[in-house]
C-alpha positions as CSV (number, residue, x, y, z in Angstrom):
1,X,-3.2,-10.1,-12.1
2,X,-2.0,-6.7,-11.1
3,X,-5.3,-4.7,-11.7
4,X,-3.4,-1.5,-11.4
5,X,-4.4,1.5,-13.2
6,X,-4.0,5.0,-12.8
7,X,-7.2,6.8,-11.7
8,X,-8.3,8.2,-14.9
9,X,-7.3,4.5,-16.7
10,X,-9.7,2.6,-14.2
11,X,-12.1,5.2,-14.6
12,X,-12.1,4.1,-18.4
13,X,-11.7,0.6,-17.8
14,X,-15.1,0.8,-15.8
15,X,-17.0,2.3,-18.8
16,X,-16.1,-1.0,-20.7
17,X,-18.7,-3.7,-20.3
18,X,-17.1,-7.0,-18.6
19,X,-18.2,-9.1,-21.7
20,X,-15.9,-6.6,-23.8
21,X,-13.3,-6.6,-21.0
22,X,-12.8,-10.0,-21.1
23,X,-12.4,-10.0,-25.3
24,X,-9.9,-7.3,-24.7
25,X,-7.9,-9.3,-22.4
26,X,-8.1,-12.5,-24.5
27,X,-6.9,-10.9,-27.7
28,X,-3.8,-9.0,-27.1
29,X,-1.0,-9.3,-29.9
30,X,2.4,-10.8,-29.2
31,X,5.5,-10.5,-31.3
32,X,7.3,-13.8,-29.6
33,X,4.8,-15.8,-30.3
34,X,3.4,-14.8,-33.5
35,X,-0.3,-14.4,-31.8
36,X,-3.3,-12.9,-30.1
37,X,-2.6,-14.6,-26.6
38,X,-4.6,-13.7,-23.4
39,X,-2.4,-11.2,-21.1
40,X,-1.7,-11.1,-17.7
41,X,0.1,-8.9,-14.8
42,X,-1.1,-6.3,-16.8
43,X,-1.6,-2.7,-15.4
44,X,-3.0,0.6,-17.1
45,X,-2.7,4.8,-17.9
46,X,-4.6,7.6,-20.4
47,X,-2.4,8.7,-22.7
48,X,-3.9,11.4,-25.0
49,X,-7.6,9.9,-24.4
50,X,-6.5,7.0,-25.5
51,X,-6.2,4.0,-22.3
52,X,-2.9,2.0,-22.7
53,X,-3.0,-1.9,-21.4
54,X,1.0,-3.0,-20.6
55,X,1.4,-6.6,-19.1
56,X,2.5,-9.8,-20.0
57,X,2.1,-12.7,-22.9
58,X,0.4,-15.7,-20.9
59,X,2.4,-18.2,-22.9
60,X,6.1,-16.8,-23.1
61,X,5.7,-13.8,-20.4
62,X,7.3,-11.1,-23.3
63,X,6.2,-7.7,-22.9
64,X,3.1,-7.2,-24.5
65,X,0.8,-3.8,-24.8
66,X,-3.0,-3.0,-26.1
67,X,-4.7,0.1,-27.0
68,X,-8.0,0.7,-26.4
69,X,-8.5,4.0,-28.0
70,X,-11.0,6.6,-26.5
71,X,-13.8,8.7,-27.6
C-alpha cells in the first residue's frame, strides 16, 4: 500500500475512525469487474472539501477511485 496523501487528504483521512477506514477500503466500486472489490496502492487529495481515494482493483489491478465526501 502506497499510503500517500496530500497533507490536507491525510489530515481527513485521520478524522475517519479505522473501523470506517477499513469499510471504505473494502467497498470501492470497479467497472472491470462488475463489483465493490477492496483497493490497493491507493493514494489521496481534497478536492473541493471533498477527499478523493485513486488506487487499484485488488482483483484485476484497473484503475479504481472513491469519494468520501466532506462536511
Amino acid at each position: 500500500m502506497r499510503d500517500q496523501f496530500t497533507p490536507q487528504a491525510k489530515l481527513m483521512w485521520d478524522a475517519i475512525s479505522p473501523q470506517m477506514q477499513e469499510k471504505i477500503l473494502n467497498n470501492v466500486w470497479c467497472v472491470h469487474c462488475s463489483k465493490a472489490i477492496p483497493i490497493t496502492d491507493f493514494e489521496g487529495h481534497e478536492e473541493k472539501g471533498d477527499l478523493i481515494l485513486r488506487g487499484r482493483c485488488a482483483i484485476c489491478g484497473g484503475k479504481v477511485a472513491r469519494l468520501i465526501e466532506g462536511d
